[in-house]
C-alpha positions in Angstrom: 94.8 81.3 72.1 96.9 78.4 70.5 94.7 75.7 72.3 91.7 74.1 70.8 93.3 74.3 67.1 91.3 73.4 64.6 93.7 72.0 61.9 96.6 73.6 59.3 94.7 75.8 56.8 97.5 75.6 54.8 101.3 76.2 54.2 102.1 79.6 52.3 105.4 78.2 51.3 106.8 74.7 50.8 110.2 76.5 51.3 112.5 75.6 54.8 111.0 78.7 55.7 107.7 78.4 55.9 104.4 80.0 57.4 101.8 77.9 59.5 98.4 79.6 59.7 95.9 78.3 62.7 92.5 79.2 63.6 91.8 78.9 67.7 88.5 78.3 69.4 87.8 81.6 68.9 88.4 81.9 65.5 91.3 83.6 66.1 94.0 83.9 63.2 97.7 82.4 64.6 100.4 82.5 62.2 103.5 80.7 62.9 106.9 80.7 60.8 109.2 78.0 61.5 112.6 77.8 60.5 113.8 74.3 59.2 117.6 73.9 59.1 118.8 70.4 59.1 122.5 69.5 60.0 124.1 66.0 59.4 123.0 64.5 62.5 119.2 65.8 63.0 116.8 68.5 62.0 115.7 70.9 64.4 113.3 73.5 63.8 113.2 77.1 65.5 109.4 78.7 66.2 108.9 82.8 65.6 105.2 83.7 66.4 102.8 86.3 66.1 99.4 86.6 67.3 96.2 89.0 65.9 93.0 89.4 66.6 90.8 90.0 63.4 87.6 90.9 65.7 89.4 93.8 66.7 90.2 95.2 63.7 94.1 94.5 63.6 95.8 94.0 60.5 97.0 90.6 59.1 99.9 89.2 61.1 103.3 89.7 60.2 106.1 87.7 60.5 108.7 88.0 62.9 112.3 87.1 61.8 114.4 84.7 63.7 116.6 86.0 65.9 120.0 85.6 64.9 123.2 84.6 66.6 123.2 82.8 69.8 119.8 81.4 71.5 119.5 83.3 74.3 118.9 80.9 77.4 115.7 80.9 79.4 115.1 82.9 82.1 117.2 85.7 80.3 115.0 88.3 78.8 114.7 92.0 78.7 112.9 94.2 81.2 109.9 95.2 78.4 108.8 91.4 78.4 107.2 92.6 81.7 105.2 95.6 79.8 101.1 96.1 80.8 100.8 97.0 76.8 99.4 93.5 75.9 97.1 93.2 79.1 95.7 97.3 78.4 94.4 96.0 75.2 91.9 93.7 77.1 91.2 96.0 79.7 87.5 96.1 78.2 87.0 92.0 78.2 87.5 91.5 81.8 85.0 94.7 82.5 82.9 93.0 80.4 83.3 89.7 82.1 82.7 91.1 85.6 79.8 92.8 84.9 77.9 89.3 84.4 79.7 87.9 87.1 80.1 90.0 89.5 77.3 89.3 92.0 77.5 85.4 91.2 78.7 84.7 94.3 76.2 87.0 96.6 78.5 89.0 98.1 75.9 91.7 99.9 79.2 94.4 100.1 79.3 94.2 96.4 77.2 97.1 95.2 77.4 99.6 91.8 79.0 102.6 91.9 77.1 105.5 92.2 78.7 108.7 91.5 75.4 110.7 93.0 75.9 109.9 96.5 76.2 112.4 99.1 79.1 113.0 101.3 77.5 110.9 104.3 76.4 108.2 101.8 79.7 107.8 100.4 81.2 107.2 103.6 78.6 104.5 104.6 80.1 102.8 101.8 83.7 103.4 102.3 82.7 101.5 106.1 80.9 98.8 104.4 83.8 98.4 101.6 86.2 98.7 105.0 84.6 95.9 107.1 84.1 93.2 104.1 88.1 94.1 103.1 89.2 93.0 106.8 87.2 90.2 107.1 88.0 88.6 103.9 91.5 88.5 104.6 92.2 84.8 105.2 88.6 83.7 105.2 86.8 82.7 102.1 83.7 84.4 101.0 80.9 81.9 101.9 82.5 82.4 105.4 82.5 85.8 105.8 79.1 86.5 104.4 77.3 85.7 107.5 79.4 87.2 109.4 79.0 90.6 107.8 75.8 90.4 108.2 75.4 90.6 111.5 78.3 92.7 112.1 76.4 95.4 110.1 73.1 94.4 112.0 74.7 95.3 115.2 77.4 98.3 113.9 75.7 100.0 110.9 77.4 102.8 111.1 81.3 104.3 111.7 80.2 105.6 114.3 78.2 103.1 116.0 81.6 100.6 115.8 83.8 103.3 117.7 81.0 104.1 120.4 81.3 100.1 121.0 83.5 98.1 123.0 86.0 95.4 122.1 84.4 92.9 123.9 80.8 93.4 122.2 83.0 93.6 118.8 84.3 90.2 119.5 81.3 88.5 120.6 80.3 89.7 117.1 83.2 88.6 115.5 83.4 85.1 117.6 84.5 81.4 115.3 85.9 84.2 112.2 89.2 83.6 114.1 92.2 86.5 113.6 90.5 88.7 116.2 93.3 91.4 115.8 91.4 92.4 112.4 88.4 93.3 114.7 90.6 94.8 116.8 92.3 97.1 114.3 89.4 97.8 112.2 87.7 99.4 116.1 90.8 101.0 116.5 90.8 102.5 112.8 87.3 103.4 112.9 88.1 105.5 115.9 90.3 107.4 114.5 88.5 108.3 111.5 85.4 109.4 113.4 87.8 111.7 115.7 90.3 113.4 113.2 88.4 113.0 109.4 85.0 113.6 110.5 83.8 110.0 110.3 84.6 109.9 106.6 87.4 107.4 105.3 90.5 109.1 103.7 89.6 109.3 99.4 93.4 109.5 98.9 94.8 105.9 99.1 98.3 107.4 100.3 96.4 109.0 103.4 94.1 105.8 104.1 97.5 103.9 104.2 99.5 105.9 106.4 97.2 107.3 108.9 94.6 104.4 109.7 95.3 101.7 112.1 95.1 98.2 110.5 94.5 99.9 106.9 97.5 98.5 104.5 98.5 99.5 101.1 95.5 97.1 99.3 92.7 98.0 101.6 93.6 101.5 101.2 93.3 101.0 97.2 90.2 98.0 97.6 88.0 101.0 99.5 89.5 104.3 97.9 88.6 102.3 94.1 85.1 101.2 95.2 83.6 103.4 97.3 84.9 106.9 95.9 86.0 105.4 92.4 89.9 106.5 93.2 92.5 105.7 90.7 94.5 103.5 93.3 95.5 100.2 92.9 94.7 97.2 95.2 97.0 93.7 95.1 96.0 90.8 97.2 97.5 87.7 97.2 94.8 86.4 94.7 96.0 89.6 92.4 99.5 89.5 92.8 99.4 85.7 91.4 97.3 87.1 88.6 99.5 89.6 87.7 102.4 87.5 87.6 101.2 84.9 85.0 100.3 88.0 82.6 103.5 90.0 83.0 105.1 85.9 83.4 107.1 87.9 86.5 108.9 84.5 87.7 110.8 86.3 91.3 110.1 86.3 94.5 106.8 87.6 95.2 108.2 88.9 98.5 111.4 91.1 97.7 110.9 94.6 97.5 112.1 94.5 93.7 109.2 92.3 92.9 106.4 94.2 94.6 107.3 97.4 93.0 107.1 95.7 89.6 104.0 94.3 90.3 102.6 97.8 91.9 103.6 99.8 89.3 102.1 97.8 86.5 98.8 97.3 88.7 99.0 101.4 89.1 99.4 101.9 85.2 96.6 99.4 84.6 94.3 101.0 86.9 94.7 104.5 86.0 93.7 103.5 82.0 90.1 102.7 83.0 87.4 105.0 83.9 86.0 102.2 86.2 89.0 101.7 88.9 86.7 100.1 91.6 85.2 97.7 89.4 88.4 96.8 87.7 90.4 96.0 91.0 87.3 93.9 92.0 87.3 92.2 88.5 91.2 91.2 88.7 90.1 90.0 92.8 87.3 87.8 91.0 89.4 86.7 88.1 92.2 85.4 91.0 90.0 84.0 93.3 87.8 82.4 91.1 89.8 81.2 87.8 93.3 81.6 88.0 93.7 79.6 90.6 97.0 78.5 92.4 96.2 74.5 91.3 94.0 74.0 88.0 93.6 77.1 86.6 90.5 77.7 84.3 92.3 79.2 81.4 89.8 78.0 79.2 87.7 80.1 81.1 89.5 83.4 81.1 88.6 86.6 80.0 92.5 87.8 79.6 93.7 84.6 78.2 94.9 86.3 75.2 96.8 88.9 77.0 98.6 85.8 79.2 102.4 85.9 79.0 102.0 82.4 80.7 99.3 81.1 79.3 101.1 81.5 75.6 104.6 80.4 76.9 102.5 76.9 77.6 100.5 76.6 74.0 104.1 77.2 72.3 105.6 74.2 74.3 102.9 72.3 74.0 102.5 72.8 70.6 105.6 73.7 68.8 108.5 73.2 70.7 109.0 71.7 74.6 111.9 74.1 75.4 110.9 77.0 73.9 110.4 80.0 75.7 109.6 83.0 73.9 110.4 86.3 75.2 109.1 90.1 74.3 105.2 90.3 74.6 105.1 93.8 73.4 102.3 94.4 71.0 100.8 90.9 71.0 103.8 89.2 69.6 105.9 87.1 71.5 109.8 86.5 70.1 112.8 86.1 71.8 114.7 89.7 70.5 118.0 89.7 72.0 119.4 91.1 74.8 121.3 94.6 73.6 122.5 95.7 76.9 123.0 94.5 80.0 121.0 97.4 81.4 118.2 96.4 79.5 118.0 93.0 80.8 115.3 91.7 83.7 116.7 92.2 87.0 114.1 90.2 88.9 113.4 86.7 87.5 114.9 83.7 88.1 115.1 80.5 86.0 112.7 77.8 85.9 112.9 74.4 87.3 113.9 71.7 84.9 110.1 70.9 83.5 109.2 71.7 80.2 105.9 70.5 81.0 105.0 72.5 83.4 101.8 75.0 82.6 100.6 78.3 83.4 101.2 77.5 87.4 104.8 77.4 87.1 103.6 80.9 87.8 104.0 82.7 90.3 107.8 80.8 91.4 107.2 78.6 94.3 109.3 79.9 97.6 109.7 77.4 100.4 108.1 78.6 103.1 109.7 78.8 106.6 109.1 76.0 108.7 106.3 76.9 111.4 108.0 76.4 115.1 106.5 73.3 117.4 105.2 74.9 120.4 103.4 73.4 123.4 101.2 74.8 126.4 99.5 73.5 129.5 96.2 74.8 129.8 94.4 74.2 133.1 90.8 74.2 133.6 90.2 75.3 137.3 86.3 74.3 137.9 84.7 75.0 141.4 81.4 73.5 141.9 78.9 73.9 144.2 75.5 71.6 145.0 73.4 74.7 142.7 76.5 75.6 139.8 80.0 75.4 138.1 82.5 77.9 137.6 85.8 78.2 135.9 88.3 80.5 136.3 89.7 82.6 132.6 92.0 84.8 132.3 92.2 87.8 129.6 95.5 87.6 127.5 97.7 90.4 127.0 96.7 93.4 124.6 99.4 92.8 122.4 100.5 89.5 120.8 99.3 86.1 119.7 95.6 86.4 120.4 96.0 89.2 122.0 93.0 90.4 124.4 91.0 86.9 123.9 89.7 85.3 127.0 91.7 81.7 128.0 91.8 79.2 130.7 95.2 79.1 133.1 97.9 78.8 130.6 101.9 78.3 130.6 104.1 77.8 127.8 106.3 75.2 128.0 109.6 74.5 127.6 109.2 71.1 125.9 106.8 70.3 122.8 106.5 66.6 124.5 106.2 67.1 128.3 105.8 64.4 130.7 102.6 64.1 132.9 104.8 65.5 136.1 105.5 68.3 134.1 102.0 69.1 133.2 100.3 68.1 136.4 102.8 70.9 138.5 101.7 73.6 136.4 98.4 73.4 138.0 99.3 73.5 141.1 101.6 76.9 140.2 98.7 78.7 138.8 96.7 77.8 142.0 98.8 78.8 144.4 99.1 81.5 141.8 95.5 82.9 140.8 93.9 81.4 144.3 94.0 83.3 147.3 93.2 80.4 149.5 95.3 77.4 149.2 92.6 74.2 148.6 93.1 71.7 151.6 93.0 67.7 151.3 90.0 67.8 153.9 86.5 67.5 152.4 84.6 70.2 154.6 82.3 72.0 152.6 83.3 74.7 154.2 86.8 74.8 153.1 88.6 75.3 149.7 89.7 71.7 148.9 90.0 69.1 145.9 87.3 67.5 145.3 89.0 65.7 142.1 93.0 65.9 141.8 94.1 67.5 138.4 94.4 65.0 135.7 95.4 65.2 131.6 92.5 65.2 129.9 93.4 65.4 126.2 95.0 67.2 124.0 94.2 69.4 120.8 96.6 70.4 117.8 96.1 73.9 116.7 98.0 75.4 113.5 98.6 79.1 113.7 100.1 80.6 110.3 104.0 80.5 111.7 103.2 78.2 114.8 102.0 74.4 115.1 100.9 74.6 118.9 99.5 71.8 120.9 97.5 72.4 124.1 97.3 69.9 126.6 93.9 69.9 129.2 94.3 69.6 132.7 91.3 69.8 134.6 90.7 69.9 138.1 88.0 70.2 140.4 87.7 72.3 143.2 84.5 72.3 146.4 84.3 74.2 149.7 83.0 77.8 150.7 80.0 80.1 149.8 81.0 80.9 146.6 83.6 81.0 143.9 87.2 81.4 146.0 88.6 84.8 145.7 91.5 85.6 143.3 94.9 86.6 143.4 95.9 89.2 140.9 99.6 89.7 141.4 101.7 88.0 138.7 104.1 85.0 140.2 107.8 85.1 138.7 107.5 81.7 138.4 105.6 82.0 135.4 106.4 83.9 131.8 105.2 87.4 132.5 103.3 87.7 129.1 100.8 84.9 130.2 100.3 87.2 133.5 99.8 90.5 132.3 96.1 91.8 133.8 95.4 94.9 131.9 91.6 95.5 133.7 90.4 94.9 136.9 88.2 91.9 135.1 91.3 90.5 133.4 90.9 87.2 135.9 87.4 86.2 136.9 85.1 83.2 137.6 82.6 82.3 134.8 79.4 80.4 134.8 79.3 76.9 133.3 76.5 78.4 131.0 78.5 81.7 130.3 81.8 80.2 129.3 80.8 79.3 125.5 79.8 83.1 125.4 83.8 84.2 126.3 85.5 84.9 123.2 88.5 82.4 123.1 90.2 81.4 120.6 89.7 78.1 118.5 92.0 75.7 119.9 90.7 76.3 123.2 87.3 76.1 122.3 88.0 72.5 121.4 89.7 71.9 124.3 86.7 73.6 126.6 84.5 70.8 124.5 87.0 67.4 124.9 86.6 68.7 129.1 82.8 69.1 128.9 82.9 65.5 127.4 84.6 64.1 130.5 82.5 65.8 132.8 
């Protein structure tokens, strides 16, 4: 509001104390009172402010007096400075702003609410509010579109997605990447057709606790949307939002922080008659203007009502170390604290830049280092004169890709393994996997090498809390009718978890023309294309 100033209408006092009045952009009346006092080595000059807005009827500014005694130091502040009062007051502007921008981006989940739809309607959006709400998370929009799509070209319905097997749902879901979402969402669909009647939860509380993969926002994103619940629903995009307009500067991930932030986002929700389309509208606003880097403030519907954005136009403008405090009722001062009990128990001070903008918002954590791991994976072709195959393996259930088709793979010991180390884990998962041990003859009628195993490459893959690099081996086996037969008793040589065969297909040979059909995950699909190049 203080940017984009258009000049000093004039002083209403030539007096120390004295009374600035400013227009903004907007043509929004700002008036400032500064206190002059002047000792015998400098004069410095303490900034009260309040803020108005004539277009909404309020009533000429008044001034705030200076606090008296002691400055209070930054960071300390009282509890209220965190209130949703300022933000309620522009509930309607970002309605209003989402309603012209709301289907911008072509989002086909993104619908209007309709309170006239019957039961079975409702829940056919509730599913397609579901499916877009798990896909999103950690892939962008442009992404997922696609993607959706055909997921709801080949599930359309609940029930169609529980009749279906994992498998077919992650051929659908194949290059998304986080397969667990797919398999969650199967596994929560499931239980909704069986014990609610194929009809997701309307009580966010139920949805939260009682549906696999279904956390605390996706019960409020689908609850809001599709049945217009009063429940609200933060996301990363929201809960950076929220904390530049309440200015909450904590750890996003303590407990103490998250209820804050809940609880306003619950208030805030339950003023509006519109829950679903104000949830999506604080989504939009996060993902698409309040960014983490380079903000569009200029750009923002709640600009006014930004406890951040403020804090910066009063540096930038009026003082480089002030930091006001209170935004109750538009006005921003720096009251004192009465009581310890009334003080903020959850922010923490400010690295030393005065400069800093709106983004010193939310505070920056350093993340946890992301361990180094490494893993031999070990493409096992046998060819024939007519066709290749190559032996996969079906991971475990449970755990890092868990159920995703791979090639032969141990973990290592060692992020930087020497070519001995790599070249005897083929062999292991031969003697391993292979019921018949390949001989050093070259009768085509017995299992033997036609190529020895040899390092091939090796691809970098970055998980969220592990940097993993795969290294190919690929060897090349000929001899017999067919495609040896397998082996399906786990070696103790070998770390269990790669082992585990939960099916009687968990281990199988695989055309040459099939294998870019498995779903595997991304780091071995690049590997599966470096081998294709060296064949």
């Amino acid at each position: 509001m203080l940017s984009g100033l258009r000049g000093i209408l004039g002083f209403l006092s030539s007096k120390p104390a004295r009374f600035l009045t400013f227009l903004d952009s907007s043509g929004h009346r700002i008036l400032v009172r500064s206190m002059a006092t002047r000792t015998k080595r400098k004069a410095t000059e303490k900034v009260v402010y309040t803020l108005s807005s004539d277009d909404e009827g309020s009533p000429p500014p008044k001034a705030v007096s200076p606090r008296k005694g002691k400055a209070q130091p930054e960071g300390q502040h009282p509890a209220s400075y965190h209130s949703t009062a300022r933000v309620a007051a522009h509930q309607k502007d970002l309605l209003n702003w989402f309603d012209t921008s709301k289907h911008v981006r072509g989002m086909p989940w993104r619908k209007e609410y309709d309170a006239n739809l019957s039961d079975a309607e409702r829940a056919q959006r509730a599913y397609e509010v579901w499916v877009s709400e798990i896909m999103l998370q950690q892939t962008q929009v442009a992404t997922v579109i696609p993607y959706y799509n055909r997921w709801m070209e080949r599930f359309p319905t609940m029930a169609d997605l529980a009749k279906a097997d994992q498998e077919e749902a992650n051929s659908i879901w194949k290059g998304l990447g986080y397969y667990r979402r797919a398999k969650l969402l199967m596994e929560g669909t499931k239980k909704v057709v069986e014990e609610f009647r194929g009809k997701f939860p309307e009580d966010a509380k139920t949805a939260w606790k009682e549906v696999p993969g279904v956390g605390r926002y996706t019960a409020g994103a689908i609850t809001s949307i599709a049945y217009n619940t009063k429940a609200a629903a933060i996301d990363g995009n929201v809960q950076r939002l929220l904390s530049r307009l309440l200015a909450v500067h904590a750890n996003l991930k303590s407990k103490q922080t998250e209820d804050v932030l809940w609880t306003a986002a619950e208030d805030l929700v339950h003023r509006v008659d519109r829950p679903g389309d104000w949830n999506q509208a604080l989504i939009e606003l996060g993902s698409t203007v309040c960014k983490p880097r380079d903000p569009n403030c200029g750009g923002c519907p709640l600009k006014k009502a930004c406890a951040a954005w403020l804090e910066t136009q009063v540096r930038m403008h009026h003082h480089p170390r002030a930091s006001p405090y209170d935004c109750q009722q538009g006005e921003l001062s720096s009251p004192p604290v009465k009581d310890i009990e009334d003080s903020c128990k959850i922010c923490e001070s400010f690295p030393p830049d005065p400069r800093a903008g709106v983004t010193r918002y939310p505070m920056t954590i350093e993340r946890k280092k992301a361990r180094e791991e490494a893993s031999a994976v070990n493409v096992i072709e046998w060819k024939s004169s007519e066709d290749s195959w190559f032996l996969l393996l079906k991971r475990p259930e449970k755990g890092l890709l868990g159920g995703l088709w791979e090639f032969p793979t141990i973990d290592l010991d060692e992020t930087a393994p020497s070519t001995d180390t790599l070249l005897k884990t083929t062999h292991t998962l031969i003697e391993q996997h292979i019921c018949d041990v390949p001989e050093a003859s070259s009768s085509q009628t017995t299992l033997h090498y036609a190529s020895p195993s040899q390092v091939v490459g090796d691809v970098r893959h970055i998980f969220s809390h592990i940097h993993k690099t795969y290294y190919a081996l690929w060897v090349v086996l000929e001899g017999g009718n067919g495609p040896p037969a397998l082996e399906r008793t786990p070696a103790s040589s070998i770390k269990k978890r790669k082992l585990e065969i939960g099916a009687d297909d968990g281990l199988k040979w695989v055309r040459e023309a099939d294998v870019d059909d498995v779903t595997m995950g991304q780091g071995l699909v690049k590997l599966w294309q470096i081998v294709q190049a060296k064949r």
